[in-house]
VMD Tcl script that draws the C-alpha trace (Angstrom):
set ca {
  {20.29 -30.91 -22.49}
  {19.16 -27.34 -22.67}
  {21.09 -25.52 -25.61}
  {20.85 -21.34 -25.17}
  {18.20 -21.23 -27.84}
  {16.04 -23.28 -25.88}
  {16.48 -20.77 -22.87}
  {16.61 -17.72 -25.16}
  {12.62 -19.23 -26.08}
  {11.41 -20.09 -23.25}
  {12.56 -16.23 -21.52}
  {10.70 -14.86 -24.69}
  {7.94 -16.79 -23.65}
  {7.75 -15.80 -19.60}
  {7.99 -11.91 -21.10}
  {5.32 -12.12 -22.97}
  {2.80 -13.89 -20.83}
  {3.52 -11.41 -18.50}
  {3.16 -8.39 -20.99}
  {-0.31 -9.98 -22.06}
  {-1.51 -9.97 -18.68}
  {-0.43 -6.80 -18.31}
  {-2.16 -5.17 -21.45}
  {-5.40 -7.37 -21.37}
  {-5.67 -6.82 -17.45}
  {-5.81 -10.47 -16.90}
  {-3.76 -12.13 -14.82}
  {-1.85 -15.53 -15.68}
  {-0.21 -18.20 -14.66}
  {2.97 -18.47 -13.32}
  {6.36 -17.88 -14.87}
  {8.50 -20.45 -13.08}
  {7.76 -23.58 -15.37}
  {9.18 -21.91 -18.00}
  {12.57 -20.49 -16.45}
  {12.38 -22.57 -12.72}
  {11.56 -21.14 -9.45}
  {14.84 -20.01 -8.47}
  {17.13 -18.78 -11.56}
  {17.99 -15.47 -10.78}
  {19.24 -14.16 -13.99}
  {16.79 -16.16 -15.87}
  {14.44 -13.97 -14.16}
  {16.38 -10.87 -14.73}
  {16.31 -11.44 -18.52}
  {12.96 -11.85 -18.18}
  {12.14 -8.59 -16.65}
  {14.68 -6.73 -18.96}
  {12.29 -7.97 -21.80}
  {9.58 -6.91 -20.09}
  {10.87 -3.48 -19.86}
  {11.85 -3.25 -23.45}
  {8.63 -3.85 -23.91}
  {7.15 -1.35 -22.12}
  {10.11 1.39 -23.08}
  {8.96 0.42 -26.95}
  {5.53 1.24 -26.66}
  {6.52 4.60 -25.36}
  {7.13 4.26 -21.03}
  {10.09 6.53 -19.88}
  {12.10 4.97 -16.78}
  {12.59 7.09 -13.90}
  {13.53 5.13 -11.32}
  {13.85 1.19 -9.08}
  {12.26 -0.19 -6.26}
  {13.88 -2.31 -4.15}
  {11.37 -5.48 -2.69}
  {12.18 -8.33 -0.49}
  {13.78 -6.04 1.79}
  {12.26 -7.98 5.01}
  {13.81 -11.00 6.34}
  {11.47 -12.89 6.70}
  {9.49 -12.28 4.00}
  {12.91 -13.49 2.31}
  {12.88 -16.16 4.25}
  {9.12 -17.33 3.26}
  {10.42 -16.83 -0.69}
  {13.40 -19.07 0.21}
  {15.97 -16.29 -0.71}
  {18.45 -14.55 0.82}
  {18.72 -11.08 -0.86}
  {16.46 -8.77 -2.41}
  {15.19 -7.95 -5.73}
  {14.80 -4.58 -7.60}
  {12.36 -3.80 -10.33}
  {11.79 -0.59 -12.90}
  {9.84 2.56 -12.19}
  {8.17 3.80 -15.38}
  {6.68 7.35 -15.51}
  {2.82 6.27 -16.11}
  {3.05 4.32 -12.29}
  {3.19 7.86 -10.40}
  {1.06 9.62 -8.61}
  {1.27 12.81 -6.47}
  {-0.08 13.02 -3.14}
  {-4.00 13.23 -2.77}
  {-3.86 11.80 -6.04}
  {-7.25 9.30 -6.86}
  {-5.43 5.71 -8.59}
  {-7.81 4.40 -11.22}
  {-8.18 0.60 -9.80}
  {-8.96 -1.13 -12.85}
  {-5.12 -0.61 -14.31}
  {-4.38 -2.64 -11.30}
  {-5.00 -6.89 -10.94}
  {-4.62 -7.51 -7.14}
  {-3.16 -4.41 -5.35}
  {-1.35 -4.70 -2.13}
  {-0.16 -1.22 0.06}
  {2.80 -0.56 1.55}
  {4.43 2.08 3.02}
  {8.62 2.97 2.73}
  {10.65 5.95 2.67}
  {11.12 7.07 -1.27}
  {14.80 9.14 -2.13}
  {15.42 11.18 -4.77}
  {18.91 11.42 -6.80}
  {21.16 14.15 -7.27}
  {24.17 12.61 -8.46}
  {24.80 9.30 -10.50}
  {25.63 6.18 -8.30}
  {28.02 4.51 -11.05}
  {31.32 4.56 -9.89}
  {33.52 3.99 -6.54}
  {32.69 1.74 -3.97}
  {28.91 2.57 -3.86}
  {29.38 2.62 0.22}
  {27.03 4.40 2.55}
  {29.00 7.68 2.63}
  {28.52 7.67 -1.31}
  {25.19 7.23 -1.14}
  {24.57 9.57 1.86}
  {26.11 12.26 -0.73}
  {23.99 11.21 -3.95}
  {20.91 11.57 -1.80}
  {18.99 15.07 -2.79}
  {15.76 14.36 -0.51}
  {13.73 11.74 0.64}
  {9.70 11.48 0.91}
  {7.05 9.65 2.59}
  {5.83 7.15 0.32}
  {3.20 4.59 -0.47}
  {3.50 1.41 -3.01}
  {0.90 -0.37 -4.26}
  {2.34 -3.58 -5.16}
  {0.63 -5.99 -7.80}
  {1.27 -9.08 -9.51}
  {0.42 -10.56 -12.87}
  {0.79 -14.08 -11.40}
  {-3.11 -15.61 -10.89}
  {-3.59 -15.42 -6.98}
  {0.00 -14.10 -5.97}
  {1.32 -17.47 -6.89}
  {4.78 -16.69 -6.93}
  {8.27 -18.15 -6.30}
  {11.53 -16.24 -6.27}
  {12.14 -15.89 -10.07}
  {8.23 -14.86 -10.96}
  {8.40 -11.74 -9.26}
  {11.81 -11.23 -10.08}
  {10.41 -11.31 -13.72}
  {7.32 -9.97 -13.13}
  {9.35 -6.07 -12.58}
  {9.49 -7.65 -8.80}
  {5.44 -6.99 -8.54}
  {5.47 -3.42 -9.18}
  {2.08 -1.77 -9.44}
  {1.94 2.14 -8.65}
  {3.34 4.47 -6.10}
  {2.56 7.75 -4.62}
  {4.89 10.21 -3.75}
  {4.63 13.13 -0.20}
  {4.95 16.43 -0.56}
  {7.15 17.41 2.17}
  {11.05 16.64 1.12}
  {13.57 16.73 3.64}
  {17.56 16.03 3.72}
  {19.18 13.86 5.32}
  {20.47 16.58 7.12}
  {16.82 16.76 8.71}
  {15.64 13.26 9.22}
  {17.28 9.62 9.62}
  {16.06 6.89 7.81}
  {16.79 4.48 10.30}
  {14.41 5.84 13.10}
  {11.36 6.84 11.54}
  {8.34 5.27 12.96}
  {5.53 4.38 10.14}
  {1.71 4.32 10.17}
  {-0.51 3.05 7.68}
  {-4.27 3.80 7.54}
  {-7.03 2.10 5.27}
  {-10.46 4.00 5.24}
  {-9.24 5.50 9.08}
  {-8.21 2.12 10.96}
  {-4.44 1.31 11.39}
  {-3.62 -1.77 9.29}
  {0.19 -1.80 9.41}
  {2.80 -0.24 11.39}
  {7.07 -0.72 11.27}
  {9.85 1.70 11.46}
  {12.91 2.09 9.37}
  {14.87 -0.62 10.74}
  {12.61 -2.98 9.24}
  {14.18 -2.27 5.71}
  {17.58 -4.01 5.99}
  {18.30 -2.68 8.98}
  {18.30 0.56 7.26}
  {17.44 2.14 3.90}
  {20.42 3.83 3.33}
  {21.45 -0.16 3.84}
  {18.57 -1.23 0.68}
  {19.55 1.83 -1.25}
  {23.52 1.04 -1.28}
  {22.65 -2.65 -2.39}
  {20.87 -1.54 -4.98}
  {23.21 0.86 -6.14}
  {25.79 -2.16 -6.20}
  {22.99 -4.66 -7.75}
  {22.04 -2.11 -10.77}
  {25.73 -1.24 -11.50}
  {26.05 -5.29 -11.74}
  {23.39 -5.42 -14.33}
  {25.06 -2.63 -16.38}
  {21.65 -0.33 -15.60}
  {23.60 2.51 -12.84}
  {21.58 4.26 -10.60}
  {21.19 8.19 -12.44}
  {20.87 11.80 -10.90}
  {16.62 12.62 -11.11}
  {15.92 8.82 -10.17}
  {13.25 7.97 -7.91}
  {14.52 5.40 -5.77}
  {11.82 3.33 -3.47}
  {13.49 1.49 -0.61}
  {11.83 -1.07 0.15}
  {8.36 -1.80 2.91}
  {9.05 -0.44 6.36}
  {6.18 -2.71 7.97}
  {3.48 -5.39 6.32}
  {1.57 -4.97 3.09}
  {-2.23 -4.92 3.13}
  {-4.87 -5.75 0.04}
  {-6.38 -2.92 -1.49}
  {-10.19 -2.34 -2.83}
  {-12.00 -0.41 -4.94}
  {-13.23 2.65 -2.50}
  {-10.69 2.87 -0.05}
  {-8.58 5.90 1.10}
  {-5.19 5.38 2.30}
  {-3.01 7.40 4.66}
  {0.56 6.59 5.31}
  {2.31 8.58 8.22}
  {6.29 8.70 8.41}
  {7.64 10.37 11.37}
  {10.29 13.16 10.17}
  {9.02 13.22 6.61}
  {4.88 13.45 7.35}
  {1.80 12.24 5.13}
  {1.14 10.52 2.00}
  {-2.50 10.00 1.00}
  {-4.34 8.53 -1.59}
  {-8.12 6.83 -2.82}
  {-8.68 3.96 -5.03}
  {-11.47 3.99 -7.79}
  {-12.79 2.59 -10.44}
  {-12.40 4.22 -14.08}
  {-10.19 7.44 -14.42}
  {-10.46 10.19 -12.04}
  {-9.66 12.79 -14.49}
  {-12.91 11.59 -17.32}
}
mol new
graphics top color blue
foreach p $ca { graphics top sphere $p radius 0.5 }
foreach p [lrange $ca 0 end-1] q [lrange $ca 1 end] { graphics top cylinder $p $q radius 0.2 }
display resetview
């Protein structure tokens, strides 16, 4: 029989494999034989040690992601629903930006539509009209989703725990409304080193991402962590996610909200 204290270890234990891998840039094994593949809150705890973690040694949250947002990509993890993770201020980057590689284990691109906050999404019924209104702007964005789990390895509850794989992201320039685009028809592009590697459109994010930004509002309010005014809010991939390398340049091209660009290399741009 599993008493809490034996559950209360072994989520202690999950957290901090995955913060080692995270400091020593080396990735490990997965979580799931110490809190089971599919435990959703198990994994939740997890990640909300993980975060402690990070918020101790000085990261500042500004914002979720929202991942799984594909069907059948939810499908392949045996789930039906999504999962969110944390933004933390050292994972942004502006656009044109160059992303040191070696903070990152085994980067993966995508591109989504990124909104910004202007109002708190704590109270009420969290519906699409409410969220419409809490919207200030949205943004062309591009992920770059990682893992600590050796070899993407991962079941339902590892990269639930594992901050739902969050690497980096990179934010566009131009902001528009909603009153000037809809997130429901824009077309995407994304571009490694000039060649197309992945294309979708904004019905590929739950139908909508108004529809992945409402569930999340619902989802964080749940977990007693609202959605606040000033958040960054990343809805989810509007078409496949491709492996990233050392040397490449990526473009992603939204229709109604424009270009995102950034390079990967080693060290620090900025030495």
């Amino acid at each position: 029989m599993t008493t809490s204290l034996d559950r209360d270890a072994a989520e202690t234990r999950a957290a901090q494999r995955l913060l080692d891998a995270l400091h020593s840039r080396a990735a490990c094994t997965p979580v799931r034989d110490l809190i089971g593949p599919t435990d959703l809150a198990a994994a939740y705890r997890v990640q909300e040690r993980l975060t402690a973690g990070r918020t101790a040694a000085g990261a500042r949250i500004v914002g979720r992601k929202i991942g799984l947002t594909s069907k059948a990509v939810q499908e392949q993890m045996g789930v039906d629903q999504p999962d969110f993770g944390v933004l933390f201020d050292d994972m942004a980057y502006s656009d044109g930006d160059q992303v040191p590689t070696d903070r990152l284990l085994q980067p993966k691109a995508e591109a989504e539509v990124a909104f910004v906050l202007k109002a708190d999404l704590a109270d009420g019924p969290l519906d699409i009209e409410q969220i419409r209104e809490a919207i200030d702007y949205g943004v062309a964005a591009l992920e770059v989703c990682d893992s600590r789990i050796a070899g993407w390895d991962i079941a339902f509850a590892d990269t639930v725990a594992d901050n739902a794989s969050s690497g980096v992201y990179v934010l566009g320039d131009d902001r528009k409304t909603l009153d000037e685009f809809t997130p429901v028809e824009v077309g995407m592009r994304m571009l490694i080193n000039g060649e197309e590697v992945s294309t979708g459109d904004g019905a590929a994010c739950l139908g909508d991402p108004l529809n992945a930004v409402a569930w999340l509002a619902r989802a964080a309010r749940d977990f007693g962590e609202p959605l606040r005014a000033g958040q960054v809010i990343l809805s989810g991939a509007l078409g496949p996610m491709r492996p990233l390398a050392s040397g490449d340049d990526v473009t992603v091209e939204i229709s109604g909200l424009g270009t995102v660009r950034a390079r990967f290399s080693e060290g620090n741009p900025n030495e």
